[in-house]
C-alpha positions in Angstrom: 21.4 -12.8 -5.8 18.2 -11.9 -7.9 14.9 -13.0 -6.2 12.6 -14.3 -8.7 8.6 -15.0 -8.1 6.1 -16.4 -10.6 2.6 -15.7 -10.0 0.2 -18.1 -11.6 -3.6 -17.6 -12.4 -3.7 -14.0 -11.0 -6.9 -12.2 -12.5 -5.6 -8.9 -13.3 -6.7 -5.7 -13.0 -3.9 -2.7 -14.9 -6.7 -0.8 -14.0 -8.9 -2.4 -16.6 -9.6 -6.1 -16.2 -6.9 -8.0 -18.4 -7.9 -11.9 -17.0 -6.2 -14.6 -16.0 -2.7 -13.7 -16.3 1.2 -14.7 -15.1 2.9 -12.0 -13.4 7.2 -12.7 -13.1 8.9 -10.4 -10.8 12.8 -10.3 -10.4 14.0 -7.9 -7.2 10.4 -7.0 -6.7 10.2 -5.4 -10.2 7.5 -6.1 -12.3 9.4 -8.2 -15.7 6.6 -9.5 -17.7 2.9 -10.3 -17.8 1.4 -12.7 -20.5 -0.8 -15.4 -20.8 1.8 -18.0 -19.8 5.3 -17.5 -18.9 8.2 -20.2 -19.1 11.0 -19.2 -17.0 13.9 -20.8 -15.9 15.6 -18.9 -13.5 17.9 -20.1 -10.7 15.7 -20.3 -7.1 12.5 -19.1 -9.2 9.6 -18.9 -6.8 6.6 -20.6 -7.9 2.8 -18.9 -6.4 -1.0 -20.3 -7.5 -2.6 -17.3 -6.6 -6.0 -19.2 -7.3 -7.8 -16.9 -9.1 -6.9 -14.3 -6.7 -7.4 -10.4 -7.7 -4.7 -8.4 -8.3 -4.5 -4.5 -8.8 -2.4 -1.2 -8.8 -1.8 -0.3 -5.4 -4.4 2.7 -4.5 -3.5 6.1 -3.6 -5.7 7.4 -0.8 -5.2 11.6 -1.0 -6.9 12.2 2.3 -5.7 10.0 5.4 -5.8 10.9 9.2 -2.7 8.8 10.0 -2.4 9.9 13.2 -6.1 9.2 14.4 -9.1 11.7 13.7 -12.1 13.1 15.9 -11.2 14.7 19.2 -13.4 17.6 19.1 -16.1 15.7 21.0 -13.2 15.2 24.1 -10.6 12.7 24.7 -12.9 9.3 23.9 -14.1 11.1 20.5 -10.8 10.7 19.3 -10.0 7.5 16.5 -6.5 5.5 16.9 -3.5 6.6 14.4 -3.2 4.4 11.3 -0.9 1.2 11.3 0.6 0.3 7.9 -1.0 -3.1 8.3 -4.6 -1.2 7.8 -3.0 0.3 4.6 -2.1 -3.0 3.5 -5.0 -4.7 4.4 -7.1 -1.9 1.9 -4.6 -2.3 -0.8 -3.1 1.4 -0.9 0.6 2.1 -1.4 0.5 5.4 -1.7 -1.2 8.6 0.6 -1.7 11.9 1.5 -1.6 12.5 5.2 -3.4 15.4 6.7 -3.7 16.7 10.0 -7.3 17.4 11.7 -9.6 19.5 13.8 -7.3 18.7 16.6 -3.8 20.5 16.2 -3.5 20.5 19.8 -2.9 17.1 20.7 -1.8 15.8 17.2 0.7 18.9 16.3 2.2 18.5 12.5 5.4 17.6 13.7 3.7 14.2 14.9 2.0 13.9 11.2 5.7 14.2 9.7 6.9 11.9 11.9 3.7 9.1 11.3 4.3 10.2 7.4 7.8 9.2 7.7 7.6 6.3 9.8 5.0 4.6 7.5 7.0 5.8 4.4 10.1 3.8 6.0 7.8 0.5 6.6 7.5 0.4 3.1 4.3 3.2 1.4 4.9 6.0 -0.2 3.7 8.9 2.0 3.2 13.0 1.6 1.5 14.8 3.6 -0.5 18.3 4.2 0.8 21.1 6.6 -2.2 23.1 7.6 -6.0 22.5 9.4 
């Protein structure tokens, strides 16, 4: 069964700013954005975003997804990335790279954070040397 969403009153950026706009989704697809949208669609989802923004999803091409710093000793060194923090600063999309610090964060634990953050739903590649 399709899953249908419309989003009301969205202030759109696509990247430049479009305004106040409806955005329909069917199965997580973009299907149309105008001014006003009538749709009548079995279990459509109404949403008021409220003026909310909305934009692309960002590509960050230069991520420490496994944590960063070290070089200073053990309490130098920053946390690895959850995907909630990539969420949270709207990018869908990044490049992970590995650090100073091959030692304690080898690449096959970048391939594995690349992977594991791919699976929860980004869209990850990542860098293979320091």
């Amino acid at each position: 069964m399709a899953t249908a969403i419309l989003f009301k009153n969205a202030d759109l950026y696509a990247p430049e700013h479009k305004g106040i706009k409806q955005i329909l989704t069917v199965n997580d697809k973009i299907i149309a954005v105008e001014d006003e949208i009538s749709a009548d669609l079995p279990g459509l989802e109404v949403i008021d975003l409220n003026g909310a923004i909305v934009t692309p999803g960002l590509i960050d091409q230069h991520i420490h997804v496994t944590g960063g710093g070290g070089e200073g000793g053990p309490l130098t060194r920053a946390p690895e990335l959850n995907f909630s923090e990539l969420v949270e600063g709207g990018i869908t999309s990044f490049v992970g790279v590995s650090g100073t610090d091959s030692e304690t964060r080898p690449i096959e634990a970048l391939m594995a954070k690349v992977r594991a953050l791919t699976k929860e739903g980004a869209t990850g590649w990542m860098w293979t040397s320091n």
